[in-house]
C-alpha positions in Angstrom: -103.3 0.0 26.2 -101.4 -2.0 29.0 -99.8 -1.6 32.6 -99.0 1.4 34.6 -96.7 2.4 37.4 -95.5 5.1 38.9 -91.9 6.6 39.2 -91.2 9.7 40.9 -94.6 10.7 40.9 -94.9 10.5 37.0 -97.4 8.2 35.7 -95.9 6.6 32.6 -97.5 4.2 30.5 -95.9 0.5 29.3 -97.5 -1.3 26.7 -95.3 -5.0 25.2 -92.8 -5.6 28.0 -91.4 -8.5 26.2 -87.4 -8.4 26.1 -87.3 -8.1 22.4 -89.5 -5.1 22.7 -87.7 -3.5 25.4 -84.3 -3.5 23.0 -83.3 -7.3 24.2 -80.8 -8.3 21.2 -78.4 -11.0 20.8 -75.4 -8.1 21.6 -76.9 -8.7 25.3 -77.4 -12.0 25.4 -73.8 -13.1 24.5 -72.6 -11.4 27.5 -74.3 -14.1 29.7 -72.9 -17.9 31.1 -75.0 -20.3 31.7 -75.3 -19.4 35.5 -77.0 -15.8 34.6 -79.3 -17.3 32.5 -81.9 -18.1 35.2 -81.6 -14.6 36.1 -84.1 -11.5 35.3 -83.1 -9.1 32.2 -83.7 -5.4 33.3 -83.9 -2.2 31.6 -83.2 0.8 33.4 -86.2 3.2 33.5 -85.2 5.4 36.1 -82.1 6.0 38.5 -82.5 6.7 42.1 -79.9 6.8 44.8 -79.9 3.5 45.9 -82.3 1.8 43.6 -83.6 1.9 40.1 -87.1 1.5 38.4 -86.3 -1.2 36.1 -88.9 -3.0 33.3 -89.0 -6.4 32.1 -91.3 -9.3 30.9 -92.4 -9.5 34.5 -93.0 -6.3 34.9 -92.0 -2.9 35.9 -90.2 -3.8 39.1 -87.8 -1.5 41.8 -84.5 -2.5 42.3 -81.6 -2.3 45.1 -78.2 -1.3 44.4 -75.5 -3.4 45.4 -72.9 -1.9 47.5 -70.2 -2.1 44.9 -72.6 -0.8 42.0 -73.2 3.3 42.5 -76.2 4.7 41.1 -73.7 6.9 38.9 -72.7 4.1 37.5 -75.9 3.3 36.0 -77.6 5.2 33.1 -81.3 5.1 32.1 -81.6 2.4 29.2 -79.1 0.1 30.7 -79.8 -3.6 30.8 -79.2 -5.1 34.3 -79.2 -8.8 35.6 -81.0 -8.7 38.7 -82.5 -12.1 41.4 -85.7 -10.1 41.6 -84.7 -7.7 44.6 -81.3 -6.4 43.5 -79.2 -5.5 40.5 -76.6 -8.4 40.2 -74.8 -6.5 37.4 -74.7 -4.2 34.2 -74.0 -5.7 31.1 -71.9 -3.8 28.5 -73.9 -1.2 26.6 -73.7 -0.7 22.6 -73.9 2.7 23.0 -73.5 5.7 25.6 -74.4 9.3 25.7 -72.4 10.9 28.3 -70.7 14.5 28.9 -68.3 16.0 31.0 -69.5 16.6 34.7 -69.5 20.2 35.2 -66.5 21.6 37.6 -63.1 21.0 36.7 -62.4 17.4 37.1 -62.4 15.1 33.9 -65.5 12.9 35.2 -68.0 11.8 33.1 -71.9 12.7 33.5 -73.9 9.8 32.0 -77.0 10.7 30.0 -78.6 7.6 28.5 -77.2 4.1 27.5 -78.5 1.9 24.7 -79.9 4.9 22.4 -80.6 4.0 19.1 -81.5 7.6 17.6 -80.7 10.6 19.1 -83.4 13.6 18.9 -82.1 16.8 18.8 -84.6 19.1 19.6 -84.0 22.8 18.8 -86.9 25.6 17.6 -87.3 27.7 14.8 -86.5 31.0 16.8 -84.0 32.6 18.7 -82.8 29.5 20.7 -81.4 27.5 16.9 -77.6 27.9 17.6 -75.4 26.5 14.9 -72.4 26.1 17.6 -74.9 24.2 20.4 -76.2 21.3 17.3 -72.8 20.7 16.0 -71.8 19.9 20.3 -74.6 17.7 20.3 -74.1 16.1 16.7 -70.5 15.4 18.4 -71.7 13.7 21.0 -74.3 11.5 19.0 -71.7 10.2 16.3 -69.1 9.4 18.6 -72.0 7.6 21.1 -72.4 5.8 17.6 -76.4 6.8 17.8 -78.3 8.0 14.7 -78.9 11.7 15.0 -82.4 13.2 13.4 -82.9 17.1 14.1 -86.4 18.3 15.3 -86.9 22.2 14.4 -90.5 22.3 16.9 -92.5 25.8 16.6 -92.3 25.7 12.7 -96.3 26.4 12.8 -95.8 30.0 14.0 -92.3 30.7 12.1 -92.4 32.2 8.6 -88.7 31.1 8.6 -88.8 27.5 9.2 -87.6 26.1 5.7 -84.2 28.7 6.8 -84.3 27.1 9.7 -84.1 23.8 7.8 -81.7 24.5 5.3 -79.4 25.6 8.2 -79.5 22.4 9.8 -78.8 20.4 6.9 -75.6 22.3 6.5 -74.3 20.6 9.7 -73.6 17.4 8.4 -73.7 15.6 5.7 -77.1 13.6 5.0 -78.2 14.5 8.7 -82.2 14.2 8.7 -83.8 17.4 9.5 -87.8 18.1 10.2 -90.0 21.2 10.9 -93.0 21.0 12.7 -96.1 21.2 15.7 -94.9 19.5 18.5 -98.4 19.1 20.3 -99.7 17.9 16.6 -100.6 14.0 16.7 -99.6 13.5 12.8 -95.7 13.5 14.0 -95.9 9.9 15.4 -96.4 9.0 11.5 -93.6 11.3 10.5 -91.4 10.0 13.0 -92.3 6.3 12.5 -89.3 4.4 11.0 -86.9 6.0 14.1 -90.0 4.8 17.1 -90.7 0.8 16.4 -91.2 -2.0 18.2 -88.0 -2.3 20.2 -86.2 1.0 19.3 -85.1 3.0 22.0 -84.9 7.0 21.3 -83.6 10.3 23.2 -84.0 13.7 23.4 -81.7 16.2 23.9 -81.9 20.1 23.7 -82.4 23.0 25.9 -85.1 24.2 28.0 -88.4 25.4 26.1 -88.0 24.3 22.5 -90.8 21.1 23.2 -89.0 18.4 24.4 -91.6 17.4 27.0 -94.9 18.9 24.7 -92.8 15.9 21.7 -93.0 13.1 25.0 -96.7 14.0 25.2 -97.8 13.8 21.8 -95.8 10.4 21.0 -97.1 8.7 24.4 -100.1 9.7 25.2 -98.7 11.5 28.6 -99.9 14.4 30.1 -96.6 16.0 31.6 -96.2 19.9 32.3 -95.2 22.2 29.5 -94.0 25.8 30.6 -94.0 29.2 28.4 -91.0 30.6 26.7 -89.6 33.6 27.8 -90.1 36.7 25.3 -87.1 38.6 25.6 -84.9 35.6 24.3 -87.1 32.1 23.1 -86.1 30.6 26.4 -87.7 28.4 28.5 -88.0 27.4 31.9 -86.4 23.7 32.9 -89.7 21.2 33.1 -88.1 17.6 33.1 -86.2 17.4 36.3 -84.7 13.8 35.7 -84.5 11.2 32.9 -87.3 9.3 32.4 -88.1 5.8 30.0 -91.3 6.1 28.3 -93.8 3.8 25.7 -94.7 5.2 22.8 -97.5 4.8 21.0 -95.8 2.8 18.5 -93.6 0.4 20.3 -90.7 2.2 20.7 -89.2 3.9 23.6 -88.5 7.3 24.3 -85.8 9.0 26.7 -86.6 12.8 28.0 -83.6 14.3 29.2 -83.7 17.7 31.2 -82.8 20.6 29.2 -79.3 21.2 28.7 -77.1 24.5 27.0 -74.0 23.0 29.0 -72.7 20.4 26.9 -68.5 19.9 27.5 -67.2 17.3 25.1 -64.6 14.5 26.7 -63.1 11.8 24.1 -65.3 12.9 21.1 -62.6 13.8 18.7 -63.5 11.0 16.2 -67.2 12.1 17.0 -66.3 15.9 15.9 -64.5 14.8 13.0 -67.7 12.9 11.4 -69.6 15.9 12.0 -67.2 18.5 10.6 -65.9 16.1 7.7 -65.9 18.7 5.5 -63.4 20.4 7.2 -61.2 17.5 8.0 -61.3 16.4 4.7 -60.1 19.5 3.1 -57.3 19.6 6.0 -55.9 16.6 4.1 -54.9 18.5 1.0 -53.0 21.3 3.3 -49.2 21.5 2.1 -48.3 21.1 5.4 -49.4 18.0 8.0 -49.7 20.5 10.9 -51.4 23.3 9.3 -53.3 25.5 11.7 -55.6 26.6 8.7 -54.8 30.1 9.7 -52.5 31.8 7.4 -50.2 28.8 6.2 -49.4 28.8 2.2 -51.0 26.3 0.5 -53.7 25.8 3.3 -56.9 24.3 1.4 -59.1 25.5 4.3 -58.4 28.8 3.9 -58.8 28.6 0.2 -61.9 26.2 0.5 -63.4 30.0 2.4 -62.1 32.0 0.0 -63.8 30.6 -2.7 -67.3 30.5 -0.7 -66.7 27.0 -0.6 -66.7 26.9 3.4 -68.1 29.0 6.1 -65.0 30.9 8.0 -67.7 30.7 11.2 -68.1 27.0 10.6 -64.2 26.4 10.8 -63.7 28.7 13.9 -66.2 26.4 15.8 -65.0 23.3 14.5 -61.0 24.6 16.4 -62.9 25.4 19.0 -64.5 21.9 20.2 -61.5 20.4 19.1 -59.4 22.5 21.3 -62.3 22.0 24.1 -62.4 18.1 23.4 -58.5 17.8 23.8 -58.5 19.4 27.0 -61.2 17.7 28.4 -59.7 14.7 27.3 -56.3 15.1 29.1 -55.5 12.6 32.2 -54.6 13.7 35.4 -51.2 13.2 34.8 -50.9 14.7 31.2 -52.6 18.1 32.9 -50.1 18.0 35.6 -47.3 17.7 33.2 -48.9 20.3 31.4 -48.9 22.4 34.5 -45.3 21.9 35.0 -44.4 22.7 31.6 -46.2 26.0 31.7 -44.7 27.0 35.1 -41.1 26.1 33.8 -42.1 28.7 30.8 -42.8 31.2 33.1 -40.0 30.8 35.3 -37.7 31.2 32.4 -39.1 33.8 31.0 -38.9 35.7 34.3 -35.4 34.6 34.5 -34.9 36.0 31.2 -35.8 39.4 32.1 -34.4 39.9 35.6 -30.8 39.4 33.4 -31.8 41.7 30.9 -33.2 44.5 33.4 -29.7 43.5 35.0 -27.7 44.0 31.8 -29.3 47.5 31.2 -28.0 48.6 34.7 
């Protein structure tokens, strides 16, 4: 079925390696002057510390790192310009999945680049979590990717239509399917989101199938691990992201599991996911209604009336709250900082005169 190499130690397999169906589009080529055009066009495939795996018409080729180009700065799915032994440059990306780097800066962990549709992966057990697919819907719509959830296990749930009616409920007209991952018929199910050309990712925690769905669309043979019992969990198999061929001409992204998701910049992104609740805000008597016990709040009547979930609304505060804080510069969180020190100060002030008084 084509050319292999080897990345990592995994064996991946490569069928058309023309640029149109690696993802080349004219958004790429306008970026380039009429010096770059002699140049090779190269799609990330894997990152490395001082060189990438990179595919193109000539072939799956390794590439070094400039100096002034970090691998951090590059993102599997990325198109580079390279002279055949080094990247030259990144060109600008249409879209980016990327979350907040863990510890308590404000950098930014990139994910994937250039994703079309988004997989979210999540099972028909105890690892669904309402509050985990609305963080990763967030992050999709405001990447600007397509998002399709994928409930895997629904061969050995008697719940899975639940399941499925649960995830609809998310957001509006989101597609949702149950089913086998390890069974071949899904490449057909999955076919208008996986041609020629069309780059897809997945993303969901350890154990619900991600790497048994990689298998069954490209023919690979990667290792799949067991659940855990006592809570539907599974063990971390993909170590690092990885660009694959599918069987039908697309290309697919496996991303290692993740349950630590913080949203940065993704308030527009939360809003398309929760636009039932934003919507409703805008009928509020008040322009800065907290939706907690405000007259006239439609929220709150919107829940009263069975209309909207009260749990639903909680978790939609709660990533915005989460998003805003992430979101904050350096400086804002220092002024921030000074603002809640001068509060404290004053009220400590405060009450040294009034213990004072009472003398």
């Amino acid at each position: 079925m084509g050319l292999f190499f080897r990345s990592q130690g995994l064996l991946s397999l490569t069928q058309d390696l023309s640029l149109s169906s690696l993802g080349w589009s004219n958004f790429y080529l306008s970026q380039l002057d009429e010096t770059e055009l002699g140049h090779s066009f190269v799609r990330v495939a894997a990152v490395h510390r001082d060189r990438i795996d990179g595919l193109s018409p000539q072939g799956p080729m390794t590439l070094a790192l400039a100096g002034d180009l970090p691998a951090g700065a590059l993102a599997i799915g990325d198109w580079v310009l390279s002279d055949g032994q080094r990247v030259l440059r990144r060109l600008d990306r249409k879209t980016l999945l990327a979350r907040r780097a863990a510890g308590t800066g404000h950098a930014a962990q990139l994910i994937a680049a250039n994703v079309d549709t988004l997989f979210i992966v999540t099972s028909c057990n105890a690892d669904f979590n309402p509050a985990r697919l609305e963080r990763y819907l967030a992050l999709s719509a405001e990447a600007g990717t397509e998002a399709v959830v994928l409930l895997t296990k629904a061969d050995t749930s008697q719940d899975a239509e639940a399941y499925r009616d649960k995830a609809t409920r998310l957001q509006r007209g989101l597609p949702v399917l149950a089913l086998d991952a390890r069974d071949a018929a899904i490449a057909a199910r999955l076919a208008d989101w996986c041609r020629p050309g069309q780059t897809v990712a997945l993303l969901g925690s350890s154990g619900v199938g991600k790497t048994t769905l990689t298998n069954t669309l490209t023919g690979l043979a990667g290792a799949t691990r067991a659940i855990r019992a006592d809570d539907a969990r599974g063990r971390h198999t993909t170590t690092a992201r990885t660009l694959h061929a599918m069987a039908g001409g697309g290309w697919l992204m496996d991303t290692p599991g993740m349950r630590s998701l913080g949203l940065s910049d993704a308030a527009a992104g939360i809003d398309a996911v929760f636009a039932d609740v934003t919507e409703l805000a805008g009928y509020c008597r008040f322009r800065d209604c907290t939706h907690q016990s405000e007259p006239g709040c439609a929220v709150q009547q919107a829940i009263a009336a069975g209309d909207l979930d009260a749990a639903r609304l909680q978790r939609w505060g709660k990533l915005k709250r989460e998003d805003r804080f992430n979101s904050e510069t350096t400086a804002e969180a220092r002024q921030r900082s000074r603002q809640f020190g001068k509060m404290v100060r004053n009220s400590l002030a405060e009450k040294a005169r009034y213990d004072g008084g009472k003398r």
